[in-house]
Biopython code that builds the backbone (N, CA, C, O; Angstrom):
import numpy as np
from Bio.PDB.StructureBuilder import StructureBuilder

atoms = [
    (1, "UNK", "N", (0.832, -1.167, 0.000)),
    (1, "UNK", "CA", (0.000, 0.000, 0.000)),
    (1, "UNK", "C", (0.886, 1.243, 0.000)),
    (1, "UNK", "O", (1.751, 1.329, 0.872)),
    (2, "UNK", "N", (0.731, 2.299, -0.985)),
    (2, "UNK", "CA", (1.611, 3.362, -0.911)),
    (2, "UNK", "C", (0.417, 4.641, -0.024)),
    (2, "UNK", "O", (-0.766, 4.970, -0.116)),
    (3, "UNK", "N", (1.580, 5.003, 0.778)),
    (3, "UNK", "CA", (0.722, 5.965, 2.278)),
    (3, "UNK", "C", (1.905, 7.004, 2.055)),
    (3, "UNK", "O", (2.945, 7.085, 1.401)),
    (4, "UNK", "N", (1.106, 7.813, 3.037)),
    (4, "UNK", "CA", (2.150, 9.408, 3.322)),
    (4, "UNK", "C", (3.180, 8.639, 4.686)),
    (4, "UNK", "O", (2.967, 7.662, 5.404)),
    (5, "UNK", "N", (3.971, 9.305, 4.627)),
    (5, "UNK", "CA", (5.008, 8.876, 6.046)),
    (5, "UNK", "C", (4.391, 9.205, 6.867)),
    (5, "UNK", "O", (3.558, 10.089, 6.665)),
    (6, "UNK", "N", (4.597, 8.438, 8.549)),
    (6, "UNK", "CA", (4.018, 8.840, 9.164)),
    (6, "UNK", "C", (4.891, 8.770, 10.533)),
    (6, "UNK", "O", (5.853, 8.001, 10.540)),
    (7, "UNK", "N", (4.661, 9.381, 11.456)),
    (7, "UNK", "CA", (6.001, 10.042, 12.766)),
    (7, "UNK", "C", (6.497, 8.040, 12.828)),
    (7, "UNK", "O", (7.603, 7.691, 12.416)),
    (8, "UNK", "N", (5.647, 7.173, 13.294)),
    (8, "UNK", "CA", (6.220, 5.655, 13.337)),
    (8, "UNK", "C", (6.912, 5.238, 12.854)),
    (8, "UNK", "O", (7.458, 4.237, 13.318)),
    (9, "UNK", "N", (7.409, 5.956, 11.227)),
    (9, "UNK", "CA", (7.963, 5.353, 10.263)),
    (9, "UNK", "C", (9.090, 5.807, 10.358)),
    (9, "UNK", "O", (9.839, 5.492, 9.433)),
    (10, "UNK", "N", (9.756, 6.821, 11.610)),
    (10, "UNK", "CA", (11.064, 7.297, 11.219)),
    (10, "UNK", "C", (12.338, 6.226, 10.948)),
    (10, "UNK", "O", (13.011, 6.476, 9.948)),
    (11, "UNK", "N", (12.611, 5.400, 11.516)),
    (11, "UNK", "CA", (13.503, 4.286, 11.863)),
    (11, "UNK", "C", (13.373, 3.542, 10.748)),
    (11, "UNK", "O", (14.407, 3.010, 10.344)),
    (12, "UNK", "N", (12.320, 3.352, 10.105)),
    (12, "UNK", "CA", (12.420, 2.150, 8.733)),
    (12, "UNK", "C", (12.699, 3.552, 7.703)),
    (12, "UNK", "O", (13.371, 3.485, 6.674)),
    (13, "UNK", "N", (12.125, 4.647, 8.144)),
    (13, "UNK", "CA", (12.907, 5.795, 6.418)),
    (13, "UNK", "C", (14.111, 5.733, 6.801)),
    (13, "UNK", "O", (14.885, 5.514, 5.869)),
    (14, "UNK", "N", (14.652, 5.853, 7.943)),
    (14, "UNK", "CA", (16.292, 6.097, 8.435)),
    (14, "UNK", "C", (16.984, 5.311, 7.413)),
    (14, "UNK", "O", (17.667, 5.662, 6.451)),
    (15, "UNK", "N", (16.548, 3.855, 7.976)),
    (15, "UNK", "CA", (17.061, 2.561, 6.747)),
    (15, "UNK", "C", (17.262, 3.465, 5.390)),
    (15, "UNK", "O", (18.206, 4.101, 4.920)),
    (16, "UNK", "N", (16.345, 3.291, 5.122)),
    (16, "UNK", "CA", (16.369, 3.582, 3.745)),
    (16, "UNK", "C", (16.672, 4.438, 3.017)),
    (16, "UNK", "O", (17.074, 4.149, 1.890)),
    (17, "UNK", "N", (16.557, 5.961, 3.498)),
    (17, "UNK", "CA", (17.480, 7.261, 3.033)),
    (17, "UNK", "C", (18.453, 6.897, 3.098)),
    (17, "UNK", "O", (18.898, 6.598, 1.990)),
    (18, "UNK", "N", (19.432, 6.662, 4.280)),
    (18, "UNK", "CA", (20.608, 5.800, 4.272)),
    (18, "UNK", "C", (21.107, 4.694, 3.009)),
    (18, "UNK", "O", (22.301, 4.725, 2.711)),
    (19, "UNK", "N", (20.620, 4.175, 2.615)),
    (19, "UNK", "CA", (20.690, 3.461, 1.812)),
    (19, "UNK", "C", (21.067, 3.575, 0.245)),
    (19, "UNK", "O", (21.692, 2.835, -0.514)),
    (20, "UNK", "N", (20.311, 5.026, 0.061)),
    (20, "UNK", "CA", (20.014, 6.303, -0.724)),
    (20, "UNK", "C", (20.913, 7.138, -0.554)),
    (20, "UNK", "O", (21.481, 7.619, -1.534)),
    (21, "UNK", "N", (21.162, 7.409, 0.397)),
    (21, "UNK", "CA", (22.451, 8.404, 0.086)),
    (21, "UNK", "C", (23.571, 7.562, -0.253)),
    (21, "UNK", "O", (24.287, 7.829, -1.218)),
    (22, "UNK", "N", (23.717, 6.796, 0.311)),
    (22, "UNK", "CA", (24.978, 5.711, -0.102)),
    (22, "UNK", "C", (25.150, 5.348, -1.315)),
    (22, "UNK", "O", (26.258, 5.205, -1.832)),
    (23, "UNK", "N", (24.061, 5.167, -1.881)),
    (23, "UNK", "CA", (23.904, 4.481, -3.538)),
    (23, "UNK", "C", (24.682, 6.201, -3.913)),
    (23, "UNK", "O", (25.911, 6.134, -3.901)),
    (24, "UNK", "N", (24.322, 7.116, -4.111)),
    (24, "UNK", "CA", (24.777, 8.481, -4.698)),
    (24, "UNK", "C", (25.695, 8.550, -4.005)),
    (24, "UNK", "O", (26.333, 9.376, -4.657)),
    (25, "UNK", "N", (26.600, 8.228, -2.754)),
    (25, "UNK", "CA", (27.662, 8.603, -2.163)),
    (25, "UNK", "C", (27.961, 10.322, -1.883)),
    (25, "UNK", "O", (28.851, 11.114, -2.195)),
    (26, "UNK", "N", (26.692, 10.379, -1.123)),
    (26, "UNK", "CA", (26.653, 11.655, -0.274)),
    (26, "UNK", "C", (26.376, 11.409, 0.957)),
    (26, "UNK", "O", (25.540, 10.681, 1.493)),
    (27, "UNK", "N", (27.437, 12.326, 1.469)),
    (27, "UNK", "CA", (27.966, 12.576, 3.187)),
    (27, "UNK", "C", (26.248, 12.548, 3.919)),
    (27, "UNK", "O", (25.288, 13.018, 3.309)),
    (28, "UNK", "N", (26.172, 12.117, 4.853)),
    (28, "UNK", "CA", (24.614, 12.196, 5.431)),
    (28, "UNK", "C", (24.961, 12.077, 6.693)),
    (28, "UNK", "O", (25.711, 11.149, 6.997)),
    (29, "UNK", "N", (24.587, 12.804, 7.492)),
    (29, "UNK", "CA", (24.532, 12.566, 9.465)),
    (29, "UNK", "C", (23.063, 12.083, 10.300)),
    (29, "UNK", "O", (22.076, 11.622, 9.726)),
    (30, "UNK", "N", (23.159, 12.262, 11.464)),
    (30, "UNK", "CA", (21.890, 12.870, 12.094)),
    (30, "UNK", "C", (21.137, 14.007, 11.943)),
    (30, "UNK", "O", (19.932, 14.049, 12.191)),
    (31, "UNK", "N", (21.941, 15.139, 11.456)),
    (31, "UNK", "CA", (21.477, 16.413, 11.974)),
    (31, "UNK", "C", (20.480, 16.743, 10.615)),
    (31, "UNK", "O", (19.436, 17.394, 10.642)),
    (32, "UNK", "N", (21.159, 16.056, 9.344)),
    (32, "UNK", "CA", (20.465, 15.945, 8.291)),
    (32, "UNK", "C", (19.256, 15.578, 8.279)),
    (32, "UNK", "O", (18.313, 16.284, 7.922)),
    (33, "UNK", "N", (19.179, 14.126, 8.778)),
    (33, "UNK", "CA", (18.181, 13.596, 8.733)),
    (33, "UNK", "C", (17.005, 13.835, 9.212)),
    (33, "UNK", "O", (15.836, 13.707, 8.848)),
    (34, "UNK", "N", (17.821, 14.372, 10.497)),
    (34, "UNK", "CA", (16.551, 15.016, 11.379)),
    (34, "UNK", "C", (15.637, 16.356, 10.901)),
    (34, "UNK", "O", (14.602, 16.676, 11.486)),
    (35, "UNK", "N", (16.114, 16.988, 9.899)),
    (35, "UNK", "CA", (15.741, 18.333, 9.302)),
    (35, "UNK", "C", (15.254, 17.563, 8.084)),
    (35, "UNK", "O", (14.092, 17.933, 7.913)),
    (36, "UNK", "N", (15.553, 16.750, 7.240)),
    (36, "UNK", "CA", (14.697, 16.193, 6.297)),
    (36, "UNK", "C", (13.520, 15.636, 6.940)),
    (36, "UNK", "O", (12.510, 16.095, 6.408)),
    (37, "UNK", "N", (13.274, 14.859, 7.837)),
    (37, "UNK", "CA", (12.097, 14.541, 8.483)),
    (37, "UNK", "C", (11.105, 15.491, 8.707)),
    (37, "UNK", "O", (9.903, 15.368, 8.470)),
    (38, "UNK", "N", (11.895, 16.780, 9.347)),
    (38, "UNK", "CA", (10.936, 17.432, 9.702)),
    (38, "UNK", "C", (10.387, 18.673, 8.898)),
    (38, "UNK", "O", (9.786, 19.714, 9.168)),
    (39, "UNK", "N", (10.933, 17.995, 7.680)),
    (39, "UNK", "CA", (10.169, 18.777, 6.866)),
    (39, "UNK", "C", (9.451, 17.991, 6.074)),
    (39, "UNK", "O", (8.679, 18.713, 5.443)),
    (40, "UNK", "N", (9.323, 16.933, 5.804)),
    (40, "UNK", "CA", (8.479, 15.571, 5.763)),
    (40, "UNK", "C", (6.772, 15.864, 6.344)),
    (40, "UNK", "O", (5.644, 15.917, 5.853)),
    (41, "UNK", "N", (7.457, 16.010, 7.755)),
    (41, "UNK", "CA", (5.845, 15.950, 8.513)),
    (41, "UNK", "C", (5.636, 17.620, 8.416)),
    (41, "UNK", "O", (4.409, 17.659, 8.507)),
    (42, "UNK", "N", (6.069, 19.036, 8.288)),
    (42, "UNK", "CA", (5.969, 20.676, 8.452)),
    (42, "UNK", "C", (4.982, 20.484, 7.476)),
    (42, "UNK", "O", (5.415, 19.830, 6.528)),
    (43, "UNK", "N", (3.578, 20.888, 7.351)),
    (43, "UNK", "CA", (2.659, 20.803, 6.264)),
    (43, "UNK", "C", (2.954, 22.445, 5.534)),
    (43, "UNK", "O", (2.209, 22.520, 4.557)),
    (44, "UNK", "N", (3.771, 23.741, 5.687)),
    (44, "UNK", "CA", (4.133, 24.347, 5.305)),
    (44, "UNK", "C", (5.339, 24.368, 4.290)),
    (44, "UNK", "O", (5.725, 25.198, 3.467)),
    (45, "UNK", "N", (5.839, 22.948, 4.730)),
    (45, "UNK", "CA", (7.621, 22.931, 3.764)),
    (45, "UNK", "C", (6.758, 22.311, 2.745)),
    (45, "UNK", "O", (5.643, 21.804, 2.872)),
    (46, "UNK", "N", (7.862, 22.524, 1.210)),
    (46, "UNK", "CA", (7.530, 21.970, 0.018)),
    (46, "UNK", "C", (7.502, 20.184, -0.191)),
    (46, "UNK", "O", (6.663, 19.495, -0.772)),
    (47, "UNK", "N", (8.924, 19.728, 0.620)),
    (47, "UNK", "CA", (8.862, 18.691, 0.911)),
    (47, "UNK", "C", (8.043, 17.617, 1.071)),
    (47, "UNK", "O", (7.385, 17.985, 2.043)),
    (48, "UNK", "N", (7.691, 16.687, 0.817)),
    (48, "UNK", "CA", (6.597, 16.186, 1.256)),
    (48, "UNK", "C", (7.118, 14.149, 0.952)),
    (48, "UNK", "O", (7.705, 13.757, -0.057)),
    (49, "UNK", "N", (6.829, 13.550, 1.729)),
    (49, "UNK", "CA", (7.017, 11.933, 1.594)),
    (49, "UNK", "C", (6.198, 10.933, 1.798)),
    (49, "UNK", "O", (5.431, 10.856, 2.757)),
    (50, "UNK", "N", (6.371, 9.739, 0.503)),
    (50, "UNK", "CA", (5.436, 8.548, 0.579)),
    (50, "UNK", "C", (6.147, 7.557, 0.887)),
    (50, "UNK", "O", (7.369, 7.473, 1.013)),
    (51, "UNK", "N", (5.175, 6.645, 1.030)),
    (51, "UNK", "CA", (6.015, 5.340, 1.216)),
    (51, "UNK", "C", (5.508, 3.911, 0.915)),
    (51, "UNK", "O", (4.280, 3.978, 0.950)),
    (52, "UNK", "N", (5.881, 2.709, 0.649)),
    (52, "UNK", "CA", (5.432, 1.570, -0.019)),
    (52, "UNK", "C", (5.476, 0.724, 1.119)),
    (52, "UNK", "O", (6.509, 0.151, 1.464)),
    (53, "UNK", "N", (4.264, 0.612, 1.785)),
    (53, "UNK", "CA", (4.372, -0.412, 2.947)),
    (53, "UNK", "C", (3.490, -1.650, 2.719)),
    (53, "UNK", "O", (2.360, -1.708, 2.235)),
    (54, "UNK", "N", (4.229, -2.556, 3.154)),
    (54, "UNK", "CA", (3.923, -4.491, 2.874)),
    (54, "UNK", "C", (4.576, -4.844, 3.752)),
    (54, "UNK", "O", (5.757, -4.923, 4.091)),
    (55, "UNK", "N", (2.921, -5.201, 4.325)),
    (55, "UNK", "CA", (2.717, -6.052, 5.629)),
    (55, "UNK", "C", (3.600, -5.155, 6.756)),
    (55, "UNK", "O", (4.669, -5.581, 7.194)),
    (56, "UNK", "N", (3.125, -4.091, 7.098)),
    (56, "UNK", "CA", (3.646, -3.131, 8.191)),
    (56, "UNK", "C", (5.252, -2.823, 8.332)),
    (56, "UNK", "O", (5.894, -2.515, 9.336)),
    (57, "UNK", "N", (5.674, -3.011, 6.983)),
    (57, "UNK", "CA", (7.230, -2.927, 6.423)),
    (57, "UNK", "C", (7.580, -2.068, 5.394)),
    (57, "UNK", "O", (7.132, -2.375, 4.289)),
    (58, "UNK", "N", (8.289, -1.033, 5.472)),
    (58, "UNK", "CA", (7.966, 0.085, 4.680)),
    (58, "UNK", "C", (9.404, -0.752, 3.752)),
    (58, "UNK", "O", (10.446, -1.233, 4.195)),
    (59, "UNK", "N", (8.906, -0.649, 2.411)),
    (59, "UNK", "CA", (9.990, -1.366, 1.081)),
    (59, "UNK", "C", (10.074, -0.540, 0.387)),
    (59, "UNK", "O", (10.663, -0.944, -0.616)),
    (60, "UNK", "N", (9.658, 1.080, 0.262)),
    (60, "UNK", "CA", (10.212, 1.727, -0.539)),
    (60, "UNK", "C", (9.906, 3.412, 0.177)),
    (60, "UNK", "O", (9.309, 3.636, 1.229)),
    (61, "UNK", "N", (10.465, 4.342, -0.680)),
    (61, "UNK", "CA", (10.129, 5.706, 0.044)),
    (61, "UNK", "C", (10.438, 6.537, -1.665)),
    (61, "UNK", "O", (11.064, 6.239, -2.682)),
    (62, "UNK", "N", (9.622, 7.643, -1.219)),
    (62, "UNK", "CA", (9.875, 9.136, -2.360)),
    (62, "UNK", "C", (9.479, 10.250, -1.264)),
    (62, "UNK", "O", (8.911, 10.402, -0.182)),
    (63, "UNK", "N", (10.299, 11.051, -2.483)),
    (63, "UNK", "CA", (10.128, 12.263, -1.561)),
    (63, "UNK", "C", (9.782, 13.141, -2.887)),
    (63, "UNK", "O", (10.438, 13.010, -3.921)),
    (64, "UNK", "N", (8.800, 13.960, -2.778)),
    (64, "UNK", "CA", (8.532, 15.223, -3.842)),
    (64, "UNK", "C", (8.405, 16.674, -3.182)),
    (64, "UNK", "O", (8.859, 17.069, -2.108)),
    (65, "UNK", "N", (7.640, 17.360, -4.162)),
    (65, "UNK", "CA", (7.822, 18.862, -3.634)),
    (65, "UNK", "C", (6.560, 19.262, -4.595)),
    (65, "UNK", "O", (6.391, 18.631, -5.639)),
    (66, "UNK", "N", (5.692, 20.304, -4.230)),
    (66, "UNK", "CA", (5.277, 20.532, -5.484)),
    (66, "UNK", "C", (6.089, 21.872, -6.131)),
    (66, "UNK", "O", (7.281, 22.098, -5.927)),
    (67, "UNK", "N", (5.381, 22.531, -6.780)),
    (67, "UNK", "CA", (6.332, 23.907, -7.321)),
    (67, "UNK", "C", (5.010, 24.724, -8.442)),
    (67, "UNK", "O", (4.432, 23.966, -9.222)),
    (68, "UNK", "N", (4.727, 25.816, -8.444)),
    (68, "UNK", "CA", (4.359, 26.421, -9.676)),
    (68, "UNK", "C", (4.428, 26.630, -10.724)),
    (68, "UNK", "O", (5.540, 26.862, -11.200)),
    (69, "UNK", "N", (3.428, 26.640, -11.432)),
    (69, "UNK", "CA", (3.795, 26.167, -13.062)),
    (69, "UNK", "C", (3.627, 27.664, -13.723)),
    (69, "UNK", "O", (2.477, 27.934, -14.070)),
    (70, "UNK", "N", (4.611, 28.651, -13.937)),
    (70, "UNK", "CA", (4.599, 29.974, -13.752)),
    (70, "UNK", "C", (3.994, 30.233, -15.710)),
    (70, "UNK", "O", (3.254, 31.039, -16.275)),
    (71, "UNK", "N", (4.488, 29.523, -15.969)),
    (71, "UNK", "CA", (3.348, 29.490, -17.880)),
    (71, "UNK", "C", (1.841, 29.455, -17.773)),
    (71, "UNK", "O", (1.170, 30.408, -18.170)),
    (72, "UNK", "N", (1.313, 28.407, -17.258)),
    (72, "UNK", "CA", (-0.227, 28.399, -16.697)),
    (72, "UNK", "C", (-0.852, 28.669, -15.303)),
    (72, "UNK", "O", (-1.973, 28.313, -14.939)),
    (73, "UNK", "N", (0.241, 29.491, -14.453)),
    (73, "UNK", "CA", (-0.303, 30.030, -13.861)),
    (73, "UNK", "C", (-1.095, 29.287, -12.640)),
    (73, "UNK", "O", (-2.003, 29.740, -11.943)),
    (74, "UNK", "N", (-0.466, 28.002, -12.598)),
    (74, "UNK", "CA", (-1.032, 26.898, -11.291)),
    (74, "UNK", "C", (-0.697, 26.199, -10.551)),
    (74, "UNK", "O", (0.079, 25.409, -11.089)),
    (75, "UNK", "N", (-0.839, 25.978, -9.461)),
    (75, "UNK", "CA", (-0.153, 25.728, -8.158)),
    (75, "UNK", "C", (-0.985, 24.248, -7.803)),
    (75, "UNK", "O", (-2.182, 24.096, -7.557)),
    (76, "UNK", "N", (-0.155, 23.477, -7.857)),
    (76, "UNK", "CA", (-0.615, 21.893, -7.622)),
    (76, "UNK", "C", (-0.439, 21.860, -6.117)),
    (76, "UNK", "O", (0.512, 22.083, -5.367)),
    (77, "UNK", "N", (-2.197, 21.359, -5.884)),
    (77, "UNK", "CA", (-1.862, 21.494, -4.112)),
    (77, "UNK", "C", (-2.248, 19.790, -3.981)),
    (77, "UNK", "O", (-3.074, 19.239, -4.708)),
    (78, "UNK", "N", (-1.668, 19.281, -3.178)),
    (78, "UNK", "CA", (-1.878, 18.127, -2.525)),
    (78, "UNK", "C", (-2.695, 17.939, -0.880)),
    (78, "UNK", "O", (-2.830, 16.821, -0.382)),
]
sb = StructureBuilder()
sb.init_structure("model")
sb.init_model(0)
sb.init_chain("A")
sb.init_seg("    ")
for serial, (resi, resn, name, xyz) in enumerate(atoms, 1):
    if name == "N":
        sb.init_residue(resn, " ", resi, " ")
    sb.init_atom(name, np.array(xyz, "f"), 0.0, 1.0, " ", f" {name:<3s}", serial, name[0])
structure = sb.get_structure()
């Protein structure tokens, strides 16, 4: 089932951003992570994250943003 992240899920995204930064081989800490999260759950940041959970096991993650489409003039709200 693909769902929005949710505060429970920090420890299985940990996994897996981790995982993600490694594949690209970029430097990643705590302090990172912790500011990507919390802009994850900030319903004001652009940020925003899903996730692919099977059987209460999160197997995949995205992260998007929306942005304005300044030609037509429209703002994709989620």
């Amino acid at each position: 089932m693909i769902r929005k992240l949710e505060i429970k899920d920090k420890e299985n995204w940990t996994k897996l951003y981790n995982r993600y930064t490694d594949f690209y081989k970029v430097p990643m800490n705590a302090e990172i992570l912790d500011i990507v999260w919390t802009w994850i759950h900030d319903k004001k940041h652009v940020v925003n994250g899903i996730c692919f959970d099977l059987e209460d096991k999160i197997v995949g993650i995205a992260h998007y943003r929306t942005m304005p489409r300044p030609l037509r003039v429209n703002i994709w709200v989620f």
